[in-house]
LOLUM-150600 format. One line per field, with one value per residue (C-alpha): residue number from 1; y, x, z. Coordinates in steps of 0.2 Angstrom, whole numbers. Example, Ala and Ser with C-alpha at 12.3 -4.5 7.8 and 13.67 -1.06 7.14 Angstrom:
<recs>
n	1, 2
Y	-22, -5
X	62, 68
Z	39, 36
</recs>
This chain:
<recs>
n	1, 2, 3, 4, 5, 6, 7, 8, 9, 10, 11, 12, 13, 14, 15, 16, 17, 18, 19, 20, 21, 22, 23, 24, 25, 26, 27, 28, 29, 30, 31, 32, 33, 34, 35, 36, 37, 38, 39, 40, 41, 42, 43, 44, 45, 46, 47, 48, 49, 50, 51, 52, 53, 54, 55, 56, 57, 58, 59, 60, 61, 62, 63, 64, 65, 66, 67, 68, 69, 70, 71, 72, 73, 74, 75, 76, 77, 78, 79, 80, 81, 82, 83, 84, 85, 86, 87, 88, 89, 90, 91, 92, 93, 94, 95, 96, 97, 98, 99, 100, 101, 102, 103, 104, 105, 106, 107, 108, 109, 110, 111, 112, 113, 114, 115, 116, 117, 118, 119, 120, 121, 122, 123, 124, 125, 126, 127, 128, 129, 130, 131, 132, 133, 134, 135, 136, 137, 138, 139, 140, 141, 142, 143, 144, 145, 146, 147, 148, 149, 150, 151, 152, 153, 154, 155, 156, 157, 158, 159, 160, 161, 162, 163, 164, 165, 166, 167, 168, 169, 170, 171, 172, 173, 174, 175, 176, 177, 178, 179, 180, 181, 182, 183, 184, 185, 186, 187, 188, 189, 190, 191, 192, 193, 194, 195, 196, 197, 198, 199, 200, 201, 202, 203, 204, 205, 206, 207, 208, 209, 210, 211, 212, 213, 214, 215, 216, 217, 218, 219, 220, 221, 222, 223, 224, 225, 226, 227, 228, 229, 230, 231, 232, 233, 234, 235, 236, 237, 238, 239, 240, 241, 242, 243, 244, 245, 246, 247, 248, 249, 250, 251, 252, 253, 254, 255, 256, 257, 258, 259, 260, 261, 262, 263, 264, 265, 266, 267, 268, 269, 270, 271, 272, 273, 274, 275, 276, 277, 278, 279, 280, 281, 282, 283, 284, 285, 286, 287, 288, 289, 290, 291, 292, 293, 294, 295, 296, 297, 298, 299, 300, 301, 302, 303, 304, 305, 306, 307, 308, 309, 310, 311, 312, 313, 314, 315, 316, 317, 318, 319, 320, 321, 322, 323, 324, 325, 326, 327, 328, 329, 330, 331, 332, 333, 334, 335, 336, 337, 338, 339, 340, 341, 342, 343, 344, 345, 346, 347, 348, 349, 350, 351, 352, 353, 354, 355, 356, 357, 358, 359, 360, 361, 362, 363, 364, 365, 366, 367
Y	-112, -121, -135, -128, -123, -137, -137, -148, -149, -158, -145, -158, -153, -135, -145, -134, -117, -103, -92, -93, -81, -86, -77, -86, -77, -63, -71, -72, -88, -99, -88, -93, -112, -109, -102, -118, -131, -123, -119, -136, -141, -128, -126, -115, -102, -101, -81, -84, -70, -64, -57, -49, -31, -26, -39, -32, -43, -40, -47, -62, -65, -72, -87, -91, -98, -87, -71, -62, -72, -64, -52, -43, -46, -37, -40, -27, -34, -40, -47, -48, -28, -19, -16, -11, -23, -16, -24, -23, -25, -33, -28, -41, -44, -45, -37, -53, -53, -36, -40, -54, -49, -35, -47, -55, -42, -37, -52, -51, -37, -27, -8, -12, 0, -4, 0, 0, -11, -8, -10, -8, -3, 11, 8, -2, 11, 25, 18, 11, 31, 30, 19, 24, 42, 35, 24, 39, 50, 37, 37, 55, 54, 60, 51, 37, 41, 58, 49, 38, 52, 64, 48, 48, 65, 67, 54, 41, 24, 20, 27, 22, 12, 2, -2, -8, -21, -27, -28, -35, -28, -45, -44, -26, -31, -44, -32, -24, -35, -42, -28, -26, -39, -38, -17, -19, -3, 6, 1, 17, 12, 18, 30, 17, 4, 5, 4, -11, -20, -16, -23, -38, -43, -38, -37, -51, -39, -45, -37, -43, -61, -62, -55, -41, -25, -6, -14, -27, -38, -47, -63, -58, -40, -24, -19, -4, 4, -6, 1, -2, 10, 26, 16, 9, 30, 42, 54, 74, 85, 96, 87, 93, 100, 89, 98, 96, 80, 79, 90, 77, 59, 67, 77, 62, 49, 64, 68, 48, 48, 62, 54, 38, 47, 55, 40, 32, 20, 28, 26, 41, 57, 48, 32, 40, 47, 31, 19, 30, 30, 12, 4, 9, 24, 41, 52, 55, 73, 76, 67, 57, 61, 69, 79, 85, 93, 103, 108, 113, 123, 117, 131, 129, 113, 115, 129, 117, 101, 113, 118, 99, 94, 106, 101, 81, 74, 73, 63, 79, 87, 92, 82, 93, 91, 98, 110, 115, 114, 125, 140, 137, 138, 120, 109, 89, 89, 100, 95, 112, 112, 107, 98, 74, 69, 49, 36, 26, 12, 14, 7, 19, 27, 7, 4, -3, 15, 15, 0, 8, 4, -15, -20, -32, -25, -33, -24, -20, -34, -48, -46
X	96, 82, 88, 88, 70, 59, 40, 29, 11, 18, 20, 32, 46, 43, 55, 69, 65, 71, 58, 42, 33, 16, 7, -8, -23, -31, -44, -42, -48, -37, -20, -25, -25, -9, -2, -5, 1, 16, 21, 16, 32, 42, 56, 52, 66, 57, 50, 33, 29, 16, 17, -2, -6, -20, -26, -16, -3, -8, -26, -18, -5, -19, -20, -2, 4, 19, 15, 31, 39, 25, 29, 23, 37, 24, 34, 28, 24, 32, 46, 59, 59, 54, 66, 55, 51, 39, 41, 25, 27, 11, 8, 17, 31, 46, 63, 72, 59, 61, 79, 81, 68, 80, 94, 84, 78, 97, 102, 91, 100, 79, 76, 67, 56, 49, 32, 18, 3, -13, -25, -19, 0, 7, 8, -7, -17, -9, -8, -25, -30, -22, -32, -49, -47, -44, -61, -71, -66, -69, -89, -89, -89, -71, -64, -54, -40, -38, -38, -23, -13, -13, -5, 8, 10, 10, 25, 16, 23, 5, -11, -23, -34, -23, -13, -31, -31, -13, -18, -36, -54, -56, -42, -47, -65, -59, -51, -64, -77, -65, -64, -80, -82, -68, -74, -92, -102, -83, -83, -83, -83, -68, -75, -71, -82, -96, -86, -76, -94, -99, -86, -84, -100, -111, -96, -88, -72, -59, -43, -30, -30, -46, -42, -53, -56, -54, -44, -46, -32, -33, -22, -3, -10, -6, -21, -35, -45, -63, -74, -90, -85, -93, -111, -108, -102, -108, -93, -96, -98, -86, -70, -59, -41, -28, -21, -35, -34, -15, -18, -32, -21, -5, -13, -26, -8, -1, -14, -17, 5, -1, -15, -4, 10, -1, -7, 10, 9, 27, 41, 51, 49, 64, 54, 40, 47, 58, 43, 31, 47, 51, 36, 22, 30, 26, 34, 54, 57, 45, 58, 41, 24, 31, 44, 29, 20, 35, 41, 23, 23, 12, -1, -2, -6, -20, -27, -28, -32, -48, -52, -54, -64, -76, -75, -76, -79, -71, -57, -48, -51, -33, -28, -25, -6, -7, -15, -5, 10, -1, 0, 15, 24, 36, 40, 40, 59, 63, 50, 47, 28, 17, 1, -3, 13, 15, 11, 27, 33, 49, 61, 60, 76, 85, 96, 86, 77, 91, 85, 87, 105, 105, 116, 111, 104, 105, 98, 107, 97, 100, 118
Z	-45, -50, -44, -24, -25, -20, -23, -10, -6, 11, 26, 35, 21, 31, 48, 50, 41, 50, 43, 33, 21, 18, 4, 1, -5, 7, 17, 35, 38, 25, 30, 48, 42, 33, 48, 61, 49, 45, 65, 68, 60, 59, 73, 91, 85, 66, 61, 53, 43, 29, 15, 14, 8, 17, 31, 49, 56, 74, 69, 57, 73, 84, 74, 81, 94, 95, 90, 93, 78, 68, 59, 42, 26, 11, -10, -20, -38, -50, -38, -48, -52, -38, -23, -8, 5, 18, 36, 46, 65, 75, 93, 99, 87, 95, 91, 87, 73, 67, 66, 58, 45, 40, 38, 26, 14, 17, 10, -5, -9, -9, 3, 18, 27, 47, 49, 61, 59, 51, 41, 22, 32, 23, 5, 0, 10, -1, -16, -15, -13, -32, -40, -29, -37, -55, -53, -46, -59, -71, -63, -64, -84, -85, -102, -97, -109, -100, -84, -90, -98, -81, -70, -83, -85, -67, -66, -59, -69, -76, -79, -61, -72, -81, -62, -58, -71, -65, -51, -52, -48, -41, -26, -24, -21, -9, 0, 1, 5, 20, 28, 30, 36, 47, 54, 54, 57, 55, 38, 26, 8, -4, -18, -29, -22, -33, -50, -47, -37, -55, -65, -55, -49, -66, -79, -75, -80, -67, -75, -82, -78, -84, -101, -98, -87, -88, -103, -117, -120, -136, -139, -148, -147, -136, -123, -128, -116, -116, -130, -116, -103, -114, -112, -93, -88, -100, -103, -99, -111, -106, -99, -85, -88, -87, -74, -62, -63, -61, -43, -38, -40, -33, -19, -12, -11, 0, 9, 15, 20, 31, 40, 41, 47, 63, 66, 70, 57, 47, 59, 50, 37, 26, 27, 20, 5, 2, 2, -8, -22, -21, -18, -29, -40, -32, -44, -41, -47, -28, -18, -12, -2, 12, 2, -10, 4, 11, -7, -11, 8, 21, 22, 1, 1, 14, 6, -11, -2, 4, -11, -17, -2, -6, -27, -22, -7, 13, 6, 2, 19, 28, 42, 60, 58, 41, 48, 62, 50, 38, 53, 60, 44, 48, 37, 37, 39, 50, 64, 69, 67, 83, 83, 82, 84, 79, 92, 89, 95, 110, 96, 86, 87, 86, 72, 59, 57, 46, 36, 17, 16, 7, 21, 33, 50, 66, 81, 96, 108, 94, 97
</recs>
């Protein structure tokens, strides 16, 4: 196997790939540069795709000069584990595209879901609420071994801090940095902002990589929540229950699939659920996001998600679907409740809507 992968430095050993995943770092301009050496050499019939988190396709796709071949393939990490592929679809990504991107992920034996493009898509955008929540609360005073604990207890795989690490304060203040740059006067700052600008710009604590973040990570030995973080946010003196806190992770990774879900970014309820399961560990006894909402009932969950925005902060407000699903009494998978209704794209009811079977897919124009 080894022996069919061939590492190069030379973009002319690209001639004659039928498709090409680029995942270099996420800054517009160097995936733009990556992007017109590589079609420069690739053939005309070649799919160009990217394997960003955050950064839209439709805004990266301008660098092309065949923009319906772009298309979004997003890994979730580590690789080798994790069986959701999301497929991001750019304004002008053609069908072909979507197709043969399916097949691929089919082929890899990995899940695909089809989304719409946007900024953050749909699962770096919720489980980035995750993470946020964990940070905040960390800022609030809350003791960070009580923040771990309730995002395990809650049946998330890890504590949100610890995730951070993994991930690394220094991506996610990239991130954050590039889409301010990218929005301008649109730009609203996560809760967690102020935390990781702290850790990474003063702490020098970039996570994990760095051998230090939220956590310590001594050589040969297991890693230990950072002694300094009682003198950088003094705890309370009276902590929070555990189930309070439990409510505020799961709730605000619900609540941002229901705004993404209005706003036409998910294609479909069953989508939702699968993606949230598979691709960053919403808890499986829910039956995922959208499921947790509906088993909770619509005009509960409101009424808490309420409550919350008045205890911490807008993030929590309900969205006017919720809301209308609140007094109308429907539920996610019955379609019953009136109010925003997603702005899809016409394909939505194509064959690869049924992309979570590991099967190849191939849609009905390609053939």
């Amino acid at each position: 196997m080894l022996a069919r992968i061939r590492p190069t430095t030379d973009y002319a050993q690209l001639e004659g790939a039928d498709l090409v995943i680029e995942a270099v770092f996420e800054h517009r301009g160097i995936k733009a540069d990556v992007t017109a050496k590589a079609e420069a050499v690739i053939p005309k019939t070649a799919v160009f795709a990217s394997n960003t988190s955050t950064l839209p396709i439709t805004g990266l796709a301008k660098a092309s000069k065949r923009p319906k071949s772009f298309i979004g393939i997003h890994f979730f990490s580590p690789v080798e584990k994790m069986m959701l592929v999301e497929i991001i679809v750019g304004k002008q990504t053609s069908d072909e595209a979507i197709a043969r991107a399916l097949d691929y992920v089919g082929q890899l034996r990995k899940t695909p879901i089809v989304v719409n493009d946007s900024r953050g898509f749909y699962t770096s955008r919720c489980f980035g609420t995750y993470t946020a929540e964990g940070a905040k609360m960390l800022a609030e005073g809350i003791d960070p071994q009580l923040i771990e604990s309730a995002g395990k207890l809650a049946g998330m795989p890890v504590g949100p801090l610890a995730v951070s690490d993994e991930v690394s304060l220094e991506l996610a203040y990239k991130v954050m940095q590039q889409s301010r740059e990218d929005l301008g006067a649109r730009y609203r700052e996560p809760v967690s902002w102020p935390v990781v600008q702290h850790f990474v710009e003063d702490l020098r604590r970039l996570g994990r990589k760095s051998g230090a973040g939220f956590y310590d990570y001594p050589q040969g030995g297991k890693k230990v929540l950072w002694t300094g973080l009682a003198n950088e946010y003094p705890r309370l003196e009276v902590q929070p229950g555990i189930e309070e806190l439990k409510t505020r992770l799961l709730y605000v990774q619900a609540l941002e699939t229901a705004r993404c879900f209005e706003e036409g970014v998910l294609r479909s309820v069953p989508e939702a659920d699968l993606g949230s399961i598979l691709g960053w560990g919403f808890p499986a006894y829910t039956g995922g996001t959208l499921s947790y909402i509906d088993t909770i009932g619509p005009e509960k969950f409101v009424a808490e998600c309420k409550r919350l925005a008045r205890a911490y902060g807008e993030r929590f407000r309900p969205t006017k679907g919720l809301l209308a699903r609140a007094q109308s009494g429907g539920t996610y998978y019955d379609g019953a409740a009136p109010g925003p209704q997603p702005r899809l794209r016409e394909e939505i009811e194509s064959p690869w809507v049924k992309c979570w079977s590991n099967a190849a897919v191939v849609s009905r124009s390609s053939r």
